[in-house]
PLY file of the C-alpha trace (Angstrom):
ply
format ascii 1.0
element vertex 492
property float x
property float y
property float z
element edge 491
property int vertex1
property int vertex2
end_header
115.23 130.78 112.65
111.73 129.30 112.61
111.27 126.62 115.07
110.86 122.60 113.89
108.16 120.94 115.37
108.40 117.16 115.23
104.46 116.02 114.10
102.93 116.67 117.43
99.52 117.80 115.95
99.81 115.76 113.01
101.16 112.63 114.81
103.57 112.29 111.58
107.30 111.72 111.78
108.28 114.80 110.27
111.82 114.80 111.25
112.30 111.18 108.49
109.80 112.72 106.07
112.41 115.59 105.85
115.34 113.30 105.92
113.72 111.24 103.37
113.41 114.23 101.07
116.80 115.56 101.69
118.08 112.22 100.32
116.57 113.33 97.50
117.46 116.49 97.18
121.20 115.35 98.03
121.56 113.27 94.78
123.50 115.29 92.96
125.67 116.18 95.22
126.65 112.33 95.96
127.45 112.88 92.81
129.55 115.77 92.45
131.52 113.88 95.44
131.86 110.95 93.77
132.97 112.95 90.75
135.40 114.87 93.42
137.13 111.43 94.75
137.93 110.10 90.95
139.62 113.20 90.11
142.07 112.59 93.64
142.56 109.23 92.46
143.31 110.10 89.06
145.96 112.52 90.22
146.97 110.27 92.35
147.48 107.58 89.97
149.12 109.37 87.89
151.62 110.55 90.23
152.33 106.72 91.17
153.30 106.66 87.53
155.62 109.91 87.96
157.15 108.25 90.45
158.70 105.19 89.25
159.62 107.65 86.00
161.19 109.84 89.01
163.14 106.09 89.85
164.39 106.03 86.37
165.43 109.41 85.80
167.60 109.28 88.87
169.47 106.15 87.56
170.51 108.46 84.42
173.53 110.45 86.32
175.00 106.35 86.73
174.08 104.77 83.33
175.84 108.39 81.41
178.97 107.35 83.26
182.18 105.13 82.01
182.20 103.38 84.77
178.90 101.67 85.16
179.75 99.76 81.78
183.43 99.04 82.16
183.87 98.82 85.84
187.16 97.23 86.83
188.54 94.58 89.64
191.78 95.01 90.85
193.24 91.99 92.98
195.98 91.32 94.88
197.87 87.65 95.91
199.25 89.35 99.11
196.08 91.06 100.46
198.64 91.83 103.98
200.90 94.13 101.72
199.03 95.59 99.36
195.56 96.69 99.10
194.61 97.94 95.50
191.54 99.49 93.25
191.01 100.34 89.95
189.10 103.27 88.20
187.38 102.64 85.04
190.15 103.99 82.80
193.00 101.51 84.43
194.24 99.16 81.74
193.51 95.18 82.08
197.12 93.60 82.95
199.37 91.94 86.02
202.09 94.14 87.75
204.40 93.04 90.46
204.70 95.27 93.01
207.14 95.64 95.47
207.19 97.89 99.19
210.53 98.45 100.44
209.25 101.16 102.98
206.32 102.18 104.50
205.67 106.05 104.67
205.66 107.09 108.95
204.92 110.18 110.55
207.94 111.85 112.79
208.18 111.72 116.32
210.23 113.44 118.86
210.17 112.78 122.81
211.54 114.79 125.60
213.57 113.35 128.33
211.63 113.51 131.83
209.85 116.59 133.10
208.03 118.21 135.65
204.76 119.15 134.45
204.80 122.19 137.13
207.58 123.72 135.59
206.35 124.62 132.86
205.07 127.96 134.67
209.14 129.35 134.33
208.92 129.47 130.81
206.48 131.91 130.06
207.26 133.64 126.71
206.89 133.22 123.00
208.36 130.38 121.88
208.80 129.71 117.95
208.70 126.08 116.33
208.79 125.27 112.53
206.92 122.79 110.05
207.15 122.48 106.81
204.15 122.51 103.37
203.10 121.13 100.61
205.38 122.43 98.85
208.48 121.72 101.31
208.69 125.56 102.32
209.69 126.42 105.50
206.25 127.36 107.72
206.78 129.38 111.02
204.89 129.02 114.37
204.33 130.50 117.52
203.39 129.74 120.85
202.94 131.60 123.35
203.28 130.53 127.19
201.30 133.03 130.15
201.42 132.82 133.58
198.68 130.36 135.13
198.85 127.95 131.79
198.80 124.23 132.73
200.98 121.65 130.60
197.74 120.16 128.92
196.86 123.90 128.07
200.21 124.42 126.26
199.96 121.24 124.49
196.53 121.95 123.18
198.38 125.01 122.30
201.01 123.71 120.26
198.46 121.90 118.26
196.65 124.86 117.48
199.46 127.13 116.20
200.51 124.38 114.24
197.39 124.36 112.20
196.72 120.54 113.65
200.01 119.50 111.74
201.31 118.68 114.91
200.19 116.50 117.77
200.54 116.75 121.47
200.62 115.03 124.75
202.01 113.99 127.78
202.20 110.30 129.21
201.92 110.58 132.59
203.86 106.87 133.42
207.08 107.90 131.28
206.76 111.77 132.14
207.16 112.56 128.98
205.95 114.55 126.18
205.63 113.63 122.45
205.46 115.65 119.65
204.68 113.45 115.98
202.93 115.42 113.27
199.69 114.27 112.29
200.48 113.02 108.18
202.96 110.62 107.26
206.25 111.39 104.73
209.12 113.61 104.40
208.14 117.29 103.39
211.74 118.81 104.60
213.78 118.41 101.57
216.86 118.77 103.56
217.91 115.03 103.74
219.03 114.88 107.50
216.50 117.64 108.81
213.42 117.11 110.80
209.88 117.68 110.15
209.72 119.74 113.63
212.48 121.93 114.17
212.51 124.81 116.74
213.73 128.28 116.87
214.78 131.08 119.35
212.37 131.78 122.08
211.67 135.33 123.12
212.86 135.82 126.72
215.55 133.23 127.43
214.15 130.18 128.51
213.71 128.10 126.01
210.61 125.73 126.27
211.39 123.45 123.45
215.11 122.40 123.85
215.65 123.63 127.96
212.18 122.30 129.31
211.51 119.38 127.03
215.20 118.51 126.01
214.19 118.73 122.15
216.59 119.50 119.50
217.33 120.33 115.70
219.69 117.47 115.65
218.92 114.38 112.81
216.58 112.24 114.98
216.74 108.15 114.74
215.71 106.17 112.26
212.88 104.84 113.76
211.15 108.01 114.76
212.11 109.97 111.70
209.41 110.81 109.04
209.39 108.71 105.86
208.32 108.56 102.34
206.89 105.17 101.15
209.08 103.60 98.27
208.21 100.69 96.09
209.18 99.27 92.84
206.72 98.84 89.71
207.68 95.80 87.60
210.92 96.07 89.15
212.13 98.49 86.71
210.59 101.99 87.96
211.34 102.79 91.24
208.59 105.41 93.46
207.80 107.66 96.39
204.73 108.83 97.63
204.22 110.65 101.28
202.01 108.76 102.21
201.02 104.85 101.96
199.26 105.37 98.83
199.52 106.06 95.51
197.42 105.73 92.13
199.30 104.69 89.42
197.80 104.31 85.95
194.14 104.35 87.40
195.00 101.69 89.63
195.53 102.79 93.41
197.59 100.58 95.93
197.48 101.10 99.55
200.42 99.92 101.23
200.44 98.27 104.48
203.66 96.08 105.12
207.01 95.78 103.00
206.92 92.76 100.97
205.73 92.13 97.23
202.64 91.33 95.88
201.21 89.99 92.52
198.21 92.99 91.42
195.41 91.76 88.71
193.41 94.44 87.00
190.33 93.00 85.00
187.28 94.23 83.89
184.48 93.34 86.26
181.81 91.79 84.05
179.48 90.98 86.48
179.05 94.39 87.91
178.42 96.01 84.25
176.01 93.68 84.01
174.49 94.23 87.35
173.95 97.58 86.76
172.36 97.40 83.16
170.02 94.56 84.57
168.85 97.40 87.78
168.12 99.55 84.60
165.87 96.75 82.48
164.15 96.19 85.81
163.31 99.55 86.48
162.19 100.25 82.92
159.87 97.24 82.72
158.49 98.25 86.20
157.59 101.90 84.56
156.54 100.32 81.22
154.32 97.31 83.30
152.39 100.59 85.32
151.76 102.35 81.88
150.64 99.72 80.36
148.37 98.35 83.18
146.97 101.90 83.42
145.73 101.35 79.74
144.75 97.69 79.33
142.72 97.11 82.97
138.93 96.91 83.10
136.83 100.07 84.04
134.04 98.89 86.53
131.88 101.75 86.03
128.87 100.23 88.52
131.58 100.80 91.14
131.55 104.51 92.09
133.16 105.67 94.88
131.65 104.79 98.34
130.26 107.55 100.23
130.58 107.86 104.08
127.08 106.79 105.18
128.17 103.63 103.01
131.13 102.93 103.76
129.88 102.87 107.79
127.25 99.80 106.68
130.66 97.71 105.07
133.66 96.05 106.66
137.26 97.58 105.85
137.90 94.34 103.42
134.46 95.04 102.21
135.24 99.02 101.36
138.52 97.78 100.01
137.55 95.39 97.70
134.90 97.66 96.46
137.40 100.59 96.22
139.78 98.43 93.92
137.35 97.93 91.72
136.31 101.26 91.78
139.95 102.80 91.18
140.36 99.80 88.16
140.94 101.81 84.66
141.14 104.96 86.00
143.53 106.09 83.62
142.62 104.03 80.72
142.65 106.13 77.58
144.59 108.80 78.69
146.48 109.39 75.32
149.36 111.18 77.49
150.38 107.79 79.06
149.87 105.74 75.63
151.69 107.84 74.16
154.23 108.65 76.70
154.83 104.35 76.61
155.28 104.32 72.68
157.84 107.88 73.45
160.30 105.12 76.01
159.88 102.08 73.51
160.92 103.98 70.45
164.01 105.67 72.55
165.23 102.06 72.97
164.58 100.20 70.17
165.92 103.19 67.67
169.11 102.38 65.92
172.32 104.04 66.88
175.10 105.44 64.79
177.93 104.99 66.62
180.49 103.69 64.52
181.57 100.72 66.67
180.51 97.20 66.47
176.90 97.67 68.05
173.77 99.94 67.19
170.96 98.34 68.77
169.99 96.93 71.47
169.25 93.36 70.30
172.72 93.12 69.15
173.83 93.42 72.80
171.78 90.49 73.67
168.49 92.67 74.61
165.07 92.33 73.35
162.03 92.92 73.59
159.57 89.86 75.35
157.14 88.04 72.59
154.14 88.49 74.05
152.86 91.91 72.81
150.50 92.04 75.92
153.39 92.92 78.13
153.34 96.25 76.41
157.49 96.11 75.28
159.06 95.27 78.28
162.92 94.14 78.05
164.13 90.39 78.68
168.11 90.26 78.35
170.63 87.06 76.94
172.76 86.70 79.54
175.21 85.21 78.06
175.14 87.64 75.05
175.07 90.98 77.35
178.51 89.60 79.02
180.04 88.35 76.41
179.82 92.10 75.13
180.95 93.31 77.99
183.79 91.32 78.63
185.24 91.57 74.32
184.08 95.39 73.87
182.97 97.31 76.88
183.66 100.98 74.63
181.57 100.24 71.96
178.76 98.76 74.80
179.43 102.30 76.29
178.68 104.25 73.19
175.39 102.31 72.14
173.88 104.17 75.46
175.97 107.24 75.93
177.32 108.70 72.66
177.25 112.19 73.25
175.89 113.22 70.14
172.78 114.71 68.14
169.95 112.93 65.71
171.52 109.38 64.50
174.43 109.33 66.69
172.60 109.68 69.66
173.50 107.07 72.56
169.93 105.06 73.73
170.57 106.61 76.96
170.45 110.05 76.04
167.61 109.33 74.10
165.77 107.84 76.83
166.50 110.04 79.22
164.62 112.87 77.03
161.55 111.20 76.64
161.56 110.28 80.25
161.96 114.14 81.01
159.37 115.05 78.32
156.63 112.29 79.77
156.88 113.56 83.57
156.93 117.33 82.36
153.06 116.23 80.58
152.05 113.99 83.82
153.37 117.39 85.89
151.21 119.72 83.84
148.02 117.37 84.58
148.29 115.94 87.89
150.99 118.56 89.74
153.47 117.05 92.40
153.24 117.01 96.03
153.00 120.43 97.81
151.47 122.17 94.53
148.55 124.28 94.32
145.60 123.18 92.85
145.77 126.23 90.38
149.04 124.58 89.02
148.09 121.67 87.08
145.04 120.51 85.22
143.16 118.35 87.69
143.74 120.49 90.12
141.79 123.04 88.37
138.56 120.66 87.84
139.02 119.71 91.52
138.99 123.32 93.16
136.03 124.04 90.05
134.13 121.16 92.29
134.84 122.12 95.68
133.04 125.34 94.79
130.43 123.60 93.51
129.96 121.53 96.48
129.88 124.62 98.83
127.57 126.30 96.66
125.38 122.79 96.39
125.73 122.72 100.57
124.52 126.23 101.29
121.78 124.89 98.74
121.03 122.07 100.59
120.59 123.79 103.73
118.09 126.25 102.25
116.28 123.81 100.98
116.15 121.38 104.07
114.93 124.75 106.12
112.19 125.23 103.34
110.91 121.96 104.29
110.54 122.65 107.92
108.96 125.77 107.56
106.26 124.06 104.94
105.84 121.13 107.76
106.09 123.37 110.58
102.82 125.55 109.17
101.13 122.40 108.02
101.65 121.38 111.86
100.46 124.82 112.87
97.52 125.02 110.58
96.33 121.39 111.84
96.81 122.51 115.57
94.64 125.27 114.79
91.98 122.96 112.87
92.02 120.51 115.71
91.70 123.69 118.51
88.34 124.95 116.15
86.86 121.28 116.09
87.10 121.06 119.99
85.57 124.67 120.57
82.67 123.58 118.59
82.16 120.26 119.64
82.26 121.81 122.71
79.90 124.17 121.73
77.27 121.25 120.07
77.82 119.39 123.33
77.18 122.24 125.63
73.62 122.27 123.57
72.09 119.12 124.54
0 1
1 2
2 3
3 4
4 5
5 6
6 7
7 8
8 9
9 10
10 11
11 12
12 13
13 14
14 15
15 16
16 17
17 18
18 19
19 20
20 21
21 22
22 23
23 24
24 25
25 26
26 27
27 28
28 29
29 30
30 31
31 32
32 33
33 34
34 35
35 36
36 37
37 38
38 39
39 40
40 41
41 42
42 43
43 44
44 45
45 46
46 47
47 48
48 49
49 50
50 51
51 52
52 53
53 54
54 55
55 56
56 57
57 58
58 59
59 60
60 61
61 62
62 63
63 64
64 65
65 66
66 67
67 68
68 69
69 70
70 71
71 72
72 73
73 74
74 75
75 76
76 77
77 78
78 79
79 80
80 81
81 82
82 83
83 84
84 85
85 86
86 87
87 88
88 89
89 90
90 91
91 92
92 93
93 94
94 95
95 96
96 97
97 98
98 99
99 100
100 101
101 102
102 103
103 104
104 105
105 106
106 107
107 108
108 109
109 110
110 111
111 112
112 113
113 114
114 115
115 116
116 117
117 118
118 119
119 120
120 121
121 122
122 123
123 124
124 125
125 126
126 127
127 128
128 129
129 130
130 131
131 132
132 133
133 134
134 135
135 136
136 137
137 138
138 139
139 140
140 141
141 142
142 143
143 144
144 145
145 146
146 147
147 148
148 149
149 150
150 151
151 152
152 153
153 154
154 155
155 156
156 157
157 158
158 159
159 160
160 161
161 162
162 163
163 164
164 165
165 166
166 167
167 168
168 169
169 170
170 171
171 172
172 173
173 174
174 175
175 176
176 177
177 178
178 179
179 180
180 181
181 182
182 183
183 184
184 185
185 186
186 187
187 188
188 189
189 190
190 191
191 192
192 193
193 194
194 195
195 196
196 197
197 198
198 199
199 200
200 201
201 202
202 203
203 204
204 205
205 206
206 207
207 208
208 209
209 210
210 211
211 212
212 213
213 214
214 215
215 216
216 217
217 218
218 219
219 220
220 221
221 222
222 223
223 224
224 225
225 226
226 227
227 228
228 229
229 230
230 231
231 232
232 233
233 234
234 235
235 236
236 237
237 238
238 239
239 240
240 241
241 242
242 243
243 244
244 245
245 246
246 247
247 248
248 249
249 250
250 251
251 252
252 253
253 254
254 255
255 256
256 257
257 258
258 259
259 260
260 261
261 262
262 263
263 264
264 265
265 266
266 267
267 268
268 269
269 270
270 271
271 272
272 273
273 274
274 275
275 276
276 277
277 278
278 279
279 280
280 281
281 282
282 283
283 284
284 285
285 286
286 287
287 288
288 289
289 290
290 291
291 292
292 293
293 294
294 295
295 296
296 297
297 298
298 299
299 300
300 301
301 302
302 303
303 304
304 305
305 306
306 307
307 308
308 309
309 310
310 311
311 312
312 313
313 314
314 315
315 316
316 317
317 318
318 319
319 320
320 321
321 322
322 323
323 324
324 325
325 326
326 327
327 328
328 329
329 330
330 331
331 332
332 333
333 334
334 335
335 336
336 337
337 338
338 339
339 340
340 341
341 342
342 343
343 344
344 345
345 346
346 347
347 348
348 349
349 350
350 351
351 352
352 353
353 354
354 355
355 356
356 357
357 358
358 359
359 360
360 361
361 362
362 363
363 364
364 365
365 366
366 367
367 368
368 369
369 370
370 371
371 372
372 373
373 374
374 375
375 376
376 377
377 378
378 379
379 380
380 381
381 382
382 383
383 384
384 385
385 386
386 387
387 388
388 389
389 390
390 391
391 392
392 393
393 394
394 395
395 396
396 397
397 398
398 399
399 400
400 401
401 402
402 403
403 404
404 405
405 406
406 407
407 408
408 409
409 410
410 411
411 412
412 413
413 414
414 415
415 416
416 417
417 418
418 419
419 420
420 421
421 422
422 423
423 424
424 425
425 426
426 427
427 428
428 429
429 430
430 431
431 432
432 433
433 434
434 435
435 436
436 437
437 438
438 439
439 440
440 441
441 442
442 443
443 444
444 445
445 446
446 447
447 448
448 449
449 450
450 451
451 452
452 453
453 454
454 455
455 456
456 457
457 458
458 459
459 460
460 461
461 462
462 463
463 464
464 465
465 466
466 467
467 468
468 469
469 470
470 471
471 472
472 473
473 474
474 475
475 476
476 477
477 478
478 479
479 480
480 481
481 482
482 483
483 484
484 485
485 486
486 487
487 488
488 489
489 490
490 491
């Protein structure tokens, strides 16, 4: 490393003459950096883009589905009775519906106890539930010496496969046993949910210690199956306090009868084909501002020692005219807009009443600027909802090939296809630069750069060493004009 000296014999600032020159010299590399930060913002422009196609191409899974077009409402006049849905596939109509039971859960109590007691019954003790299927199911629990009463309930619980609850109430002293789902799976009339067996050494936990028995319980602990009446000509059960009838589900929560109104919910089929215009014309607004902007090509990108002599409002200004056009003629994106379009506007096959999109009540806007984007009749779109929901649902979804093809399918291709081409040039987050197209350029410029840097530093050392022996050979001149002025001086 050769030493800098800063002008002493030459009483220049050498250290801005070299600075000066590096400035220079560093020209082309502004540029390369400059060239470095419009490939970034290209990429990330373009995955902006991807984005809001990544927004559409989720909605797909909804707008392929039944329901989304011929969602239904399901009412009912005595809210306090009945509660009540209905799936896309329930048929429009009223039904009276009445509850003359309520499905309940069996419980069983023991008379007063002892909780200390429980220590004399050690032993296996065996209780019964019963399945699905009404079979009998066997269970055993086992009692050891030291086991508290909240130990053998917890117990009882767990040998029952959490079928069973239970738990002792310490103000009554007793113990209750209820199992944990409503409705009668014991197809024995008169028998119980919980029945108990023989215990294995004598003492009997079940019926000694906690006074249970096999015998038909009372009819307001016993376990119940709900029963109701449909248009008070079919009579039904269900275990439980529900039960889906005909796509329509009712939840039952008093005895009484109620009035239930299925109808096609226009509003929310329209709802949900409005979120999917919106979306679209967002996507088809950033593709076609990406192609129609103005390119400020006097704005390049700021560089560091720049950006220090600007405010932020001042850098950002600059910056969004700098980032304006960036994408403007990329043929992938014009193209990629013209792909959506022509997936919408198509005709459709279908063999209903509609094959396009206009018939429906949806258009395209008149002003040719806004690059296609979707305005929707209101009054048109419901009205063909409300009269013919199926044929609505196969203009988008028919499942089919070439003609037939529903818009949605369609669309949902060339939405595929157009992120798959913005992928392959721009990457997505957490890729490699060696996996997509601008990544390439951009790690072909960071090498550049390096190279251009270690460049750069030669260079700016070159200098020094040329000023550092101009420095030297003037030091030397000015020691050799002393000596002999000395000399001339010394002569007089």
């Amino acid at each position: 490393m050769v030493m800098r000296v800063g002008g002493i014999a030459s009483g220049m600032d050498i250290e801005a003459m070299v600075k000066k020159l590096m400035e220079a010299e560093r020209m082309p590399l502004d540029r390369l950096k400059q060239q470095q930060t419009i490939l970034e913002w290209k990429r990330d422009a373009f995955r902006e883009i991807n984005s809001t196609l990544l927004d559409l191409d989720n909605m797909m899974f909804d707008l392929k589905m039944s329901y989304t077009y011929k969602p239904k409402s399901a009412t009912s006049s005595q809210e306090s009775i009945i509660g009540v849905t209905a799936n896309s596939n329930a048929p429009n109509g009223s039904y009276n519906i009445e509850v003359t039971q309520l499905a309940k859960n069996e419980m069983q109590v023991s008379g007063k106890i002892n909780p200390e007691d429980v220590s004399s019954f050690e032993g296996t003790h065996t209780f019964y539930t019963y399945d699905e299927k009404g079979d009998r199911q066997e269970h055993k629990l086992t009692i050891e010496e030291g086991d508290s009463l909240p130990q053998v309930l917890k117990n009882i619980e767990k040998a029952s496969g959490n079928t069973v609850r239970a738990f002792y109430d310490e103000t009554s002293k007793q113990v209750v046993l209820e199992t944990t789902r409503t409705g009668k799976y014991n197809e024995n009339e008169n028998g119980n949910e919980i029945e108990f067996g023989p215990s294995e050494g004598g003492n009997e936990f079940f019926t000694d210690f906690l006074g249970l028995s096999n015998n038909q319980l009372a009819d307001n602990v016993r376990a119940k199956n709900a029963t109701f009446s449909y248009n008070d000509g079919l009579t039904l059960t269900s275990r439980d306090n529900s039960y889906t009838l005909n796509g329509v589900t009712f939840d039952f929560k008093a005895t009484g009868t109620s009035r239930v109104t299925v109808d096609t919910d226009v509003d929310a089929a329209f709802d949900n084909i409005i979120k999917f215009v919106d979306k679209y014309n967002e996507a088809i607004d950033k593709l076609n501002k990406s192609q129609s902007e103005e390119r400020f090509r006097d704005f390049q990108p700021l560089s560091n020692e720049q950006k220090a002599e600007m405010s932020e409002k001042q850098i950002e200004q600059w910056e969004e005219k700098a980032k304006s056009g960036i994408l403007r003629n990329e043929s992938l994106l014009r193209d990629g807009m013209y792909a959506l379009r022509q997936s919408l506007q198509s005709k459709v096959e279908t063999g209903g009443e509609y094959t396009l999109l206009s018939q429906i009540g949806i258009t395209t806007t008149e002003d040719y600027m806004d690059g296609g984007k979707l305005k929707v009749d209101e009054k048109k779109l419901k009205e063909a909802l409300r009269e013919n929901p199926d044929d609505v649902y196969k203009l988008f979804v028919n499942n089919a090939e070439g003609n037939e093809r529903g818009l949605i399918n369609r669309f949902d291709n060339a939405v595929d296809r157009v992120k798959g081409q913005i992928e392959k040039q721009a990457g997505r987050e957490g890729n490699t630069l060696d996996n997509y197209s601008i990544g390439k350029r951009m790690k072909e410029m960071n090498e550049r750069i390096s190279d251009f840097e270690r460049r750069m530093l030669q260079v700016e050392q070159r200098y020094w060493n040329q000023f550092t022996q101009m420095e030297k050979a003037i030091s030397n001149l000015n020691q050799q004009s002393s000596y002999l002025f000395s000399q001339f001086g010394g002569g007089m």
